[in-house]
N, C-alpha and C positions, 0 to 999 in steps of 0.2 A: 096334494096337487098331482094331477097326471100329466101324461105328455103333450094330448092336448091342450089343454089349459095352457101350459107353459109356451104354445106355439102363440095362440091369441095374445099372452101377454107380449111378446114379442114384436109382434103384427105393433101395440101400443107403443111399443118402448122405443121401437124404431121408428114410430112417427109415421108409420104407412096407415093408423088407423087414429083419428085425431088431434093430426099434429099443432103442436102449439105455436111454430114457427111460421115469421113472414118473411123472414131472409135466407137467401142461399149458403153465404155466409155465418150465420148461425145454427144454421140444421145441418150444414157441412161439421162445423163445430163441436155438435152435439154428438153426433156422430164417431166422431174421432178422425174416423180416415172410410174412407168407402171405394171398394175396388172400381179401377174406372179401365181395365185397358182396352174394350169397347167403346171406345168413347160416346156412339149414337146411344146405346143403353144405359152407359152411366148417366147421361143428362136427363134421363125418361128416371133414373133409381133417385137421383135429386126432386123430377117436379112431381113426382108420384106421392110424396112428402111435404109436400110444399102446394096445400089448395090453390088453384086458381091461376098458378105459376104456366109459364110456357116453356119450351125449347128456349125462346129469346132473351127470355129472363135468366136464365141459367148460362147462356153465352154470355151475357153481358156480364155477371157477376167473374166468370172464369176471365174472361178478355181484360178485364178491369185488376186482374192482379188480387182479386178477394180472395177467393179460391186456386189453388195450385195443382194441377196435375201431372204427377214426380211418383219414383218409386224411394218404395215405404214399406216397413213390419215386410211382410211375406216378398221375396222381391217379382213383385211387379205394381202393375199404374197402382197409387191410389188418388182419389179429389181428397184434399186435408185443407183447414183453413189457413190463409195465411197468416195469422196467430199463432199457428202450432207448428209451422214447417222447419224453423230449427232447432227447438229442443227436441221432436221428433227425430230430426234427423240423427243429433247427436245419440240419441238411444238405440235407434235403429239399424244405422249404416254400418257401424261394425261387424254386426252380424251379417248381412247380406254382403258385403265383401268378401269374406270366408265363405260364402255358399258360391262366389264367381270365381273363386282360385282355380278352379279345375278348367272352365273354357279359359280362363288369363293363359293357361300354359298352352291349351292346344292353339289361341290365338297369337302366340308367341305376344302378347303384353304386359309388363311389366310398369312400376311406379314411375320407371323415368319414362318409359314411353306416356301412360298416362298424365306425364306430369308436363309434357312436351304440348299433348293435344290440349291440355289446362289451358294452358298459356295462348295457344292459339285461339281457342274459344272467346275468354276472355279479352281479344282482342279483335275479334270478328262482332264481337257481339256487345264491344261499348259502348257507351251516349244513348242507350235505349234501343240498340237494334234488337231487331229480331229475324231470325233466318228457319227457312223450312230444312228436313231433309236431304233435298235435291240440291239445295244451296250450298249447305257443309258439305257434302261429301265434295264439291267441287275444293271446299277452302282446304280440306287434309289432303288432296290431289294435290296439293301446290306445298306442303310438306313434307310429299312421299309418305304419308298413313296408308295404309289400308284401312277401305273399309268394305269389303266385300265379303261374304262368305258368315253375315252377322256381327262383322267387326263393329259397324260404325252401330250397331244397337247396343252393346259390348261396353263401348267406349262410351255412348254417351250415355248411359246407367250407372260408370264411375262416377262422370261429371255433375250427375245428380246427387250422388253418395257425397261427393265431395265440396257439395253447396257452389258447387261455383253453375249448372243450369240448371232450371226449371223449364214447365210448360210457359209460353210466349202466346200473344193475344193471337188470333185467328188471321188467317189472309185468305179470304173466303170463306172456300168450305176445309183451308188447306190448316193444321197444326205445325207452330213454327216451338221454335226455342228461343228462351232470352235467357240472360243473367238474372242468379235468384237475386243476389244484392240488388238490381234494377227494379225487380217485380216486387219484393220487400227488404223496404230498405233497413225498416227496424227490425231487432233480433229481441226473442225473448228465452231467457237462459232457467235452466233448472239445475240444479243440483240431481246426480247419477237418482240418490233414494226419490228427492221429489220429481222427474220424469216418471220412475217404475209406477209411482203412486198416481197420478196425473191419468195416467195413458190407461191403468186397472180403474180408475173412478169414469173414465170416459166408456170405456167398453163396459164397463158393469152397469152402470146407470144406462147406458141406451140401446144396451143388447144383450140385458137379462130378460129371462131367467137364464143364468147360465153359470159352466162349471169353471173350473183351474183349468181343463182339458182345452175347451174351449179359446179359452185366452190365453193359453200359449199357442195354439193354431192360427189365433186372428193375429195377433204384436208379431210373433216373429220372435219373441221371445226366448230365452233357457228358460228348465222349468223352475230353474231357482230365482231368476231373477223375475221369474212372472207371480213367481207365491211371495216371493218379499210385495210386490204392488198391492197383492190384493190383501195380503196382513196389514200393512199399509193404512187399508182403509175399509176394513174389516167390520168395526163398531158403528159403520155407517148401513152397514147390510143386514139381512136376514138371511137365511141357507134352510132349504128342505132337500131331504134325501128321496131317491127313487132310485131301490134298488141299489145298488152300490156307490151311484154317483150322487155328488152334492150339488144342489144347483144355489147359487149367489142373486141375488138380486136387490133393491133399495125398497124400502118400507112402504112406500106412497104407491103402491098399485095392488092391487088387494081384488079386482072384479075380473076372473076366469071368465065370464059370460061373450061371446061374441058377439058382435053387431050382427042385426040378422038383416037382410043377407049382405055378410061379409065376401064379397067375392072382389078381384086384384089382378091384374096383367102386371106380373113384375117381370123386369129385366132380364138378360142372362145376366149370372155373375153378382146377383144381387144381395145384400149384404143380409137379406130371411133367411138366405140357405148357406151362402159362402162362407159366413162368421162363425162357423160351427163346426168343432171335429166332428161333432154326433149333430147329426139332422136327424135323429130319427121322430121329431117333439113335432115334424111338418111333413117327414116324406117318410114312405112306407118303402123295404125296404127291395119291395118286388121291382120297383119302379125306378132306383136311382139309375141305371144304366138307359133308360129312357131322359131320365134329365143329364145327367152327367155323363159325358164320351170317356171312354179309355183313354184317353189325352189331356183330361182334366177342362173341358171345354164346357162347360153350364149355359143350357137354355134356357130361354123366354119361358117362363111358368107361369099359370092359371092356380091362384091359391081361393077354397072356399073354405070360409068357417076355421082357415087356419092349416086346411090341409093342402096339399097340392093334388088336383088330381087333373091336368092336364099341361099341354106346352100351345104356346101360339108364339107364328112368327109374323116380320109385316113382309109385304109387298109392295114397290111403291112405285106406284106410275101415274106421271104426271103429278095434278093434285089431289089424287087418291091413295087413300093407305087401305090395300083389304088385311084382315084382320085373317088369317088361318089359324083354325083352331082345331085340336088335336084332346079328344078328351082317354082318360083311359077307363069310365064307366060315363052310360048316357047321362046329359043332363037332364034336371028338369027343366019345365016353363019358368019359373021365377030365377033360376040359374042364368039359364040361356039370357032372360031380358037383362040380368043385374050385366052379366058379360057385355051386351051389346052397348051398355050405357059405360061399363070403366073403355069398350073398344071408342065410343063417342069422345071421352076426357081424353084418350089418348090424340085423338086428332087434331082434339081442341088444342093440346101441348103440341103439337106439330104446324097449327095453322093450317090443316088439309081433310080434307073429307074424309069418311071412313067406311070400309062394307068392311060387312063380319061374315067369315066361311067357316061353317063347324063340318068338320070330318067326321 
């Protein structure tokens, strides 16, 4: 197997090339967890995997409490399903508590303060409420909280860790907060070994080929507790080596060949490239600082045949989306059309018209 190959299979296993799924809810599932804290692009990294899906389809599943998006494994957003959101968390949240100890002191927070704003949340936000931003910072104003200076992002990232808020259905185009117990009322419990195992079968099955290295980068992970998941479930895999790394993956996908032509407008932040210590199996290595900012900031990518070889951003006025596109070698004619038709699907997921601008 090469690195190509291994990128295609990918492209498969992630569902961005033949997915089997007609719910959001299930391909969220499938998934595991998919970085979202873009929100306009994580909705585009859901229908991109999901034929035929819209923007609306995806709000409606999110807004409906199917889907949740909460920080998880690495700490920031991820969409997970609501099936998974509290044995995840319990796996999860410890560890990204310990990565927030260092802003807790410079924000002068502590348990009992976060234990203060619990309690207030919990009470702003019963019987089904849901509040934006703008709304809370008003309710911690009337308990003398701070929340300025990144407190109130701070605080409500405990609140998360600590099950008591999730994402909350939409008020327009506005994202609010509600009680996870409101959004899902039932809880589904694992045992510490069956989480590690759960969480290693969901990242291996839907984001191999891939290594150990890998999945402690995606979970958030120790590396100890990330090799116990994948021993775990071990007997269910196959493993080929390249070069010093072992790559993991499940039996049932065996065809390295790519769709021809395989061409893709994925996301920033999108779980082709994000899910991986080593991208080197889709991005070359001249070119990461072209995708990836010294800030950790991931753009919009043009994948052909598995590899990346440009970025596109939208533009959007009124009900037009133009499509700019950024190649780093020219395309050809049958490139440019495949583009011009995944830039048409993106529109269609939008409800808006589309021009394509190549650079």
């Amino acid at each position: 197997m090469t690195l190509p190959e291994i990128a295609t299979l990918r492209l498969r296993n992630q569902q961005i090339e033949g997915s089997k799924f007609q719910s959001v809810k299930e391909l969220v599932g499938w998934m595991g967890g998919m970085q979202a804290q873009d929100f306009a692009m994580a909705k585009w990294a859901v229908g991109i995997r999901l034929p035929h899906s819209t923007e609306k389809t995806v709000e409606e599943a999110y807004n409906q409490g199917k889907i949740i998006r909460t920080h998880l494994m690495r700490p920031t957003w991820h969409f997970v399903s609501a099936n998974d959101i509290y044995w995840m968390l319990e796996l999860t949240a410890p560890q990204i508590r310990k990565i927030m100890k260092t802003n807790d002191r410079r924000f002068e927070l502590n348990d009992a303060v976060y234990a203060i704003c619990n309690r207030m949340l919990e009470q702003v936000l019963s019987d089904g409420q849901s509040l934006m931003r703008e709304e809370l910072v008003m309710e911690f104003d009337k308990i003398h909280i701070r929340t300025d200076e990144n407190r109130l992002s701070h605080i409500m990232v405990r609140a998360e860790l600590d099950g008591v808020v999730c994402s909350g259905p939409m008020k327009g185009n506005k994202l609010t907060y509600s009680l996870l117990s409101d959004r899902v009322p039932s809880k589904k419990h694992y045992s510490h070994e069956e989480a590690l195992a759960t969480m290693a079968s969901r990242y291996f099955t839907s984001h191999c080929p891939a290594s150990l290295r890998d999945f402690v980068w995606w979970s958030g992970l120790s590396i100890t507790n990330a090799r116990k998941g994948l021993e775990a479930i071990k007997p269910g895999l196959i493993s080929e080596s390249i070069g010093k790394e072992t790559y993991w993956m499940t039996n049932s996908f065996t065809d390295t060949a790519p769709a021809k032509p395989s061409v893709h407008l994925l996301p920033s932040y999108d779980e082709f490239l994000i899910a991986y210590a080593d991208r080197a199996a889709a991005l070359e290595a001249v070119h990461n600082k072209k995708i990836i900012s010294n800030n950790g900031i991931f753009r919009p990518i043009i994948v052909v045949n598995g590899q990346v070889v440009g970025l596109w951003k939208r533009i959007t006025k009124k009900d037009t989306i133009f499509i700019e596109v950024t190649h780093f070698n020219p395309f050809n004619t049958e490139t440019v059309h495949s583009i011009e038709q995944e830039a048409s699907r993106y529109g269609t997921f939008l409800n808006k018209k589309t021009e394509l601008l190549i650079g």
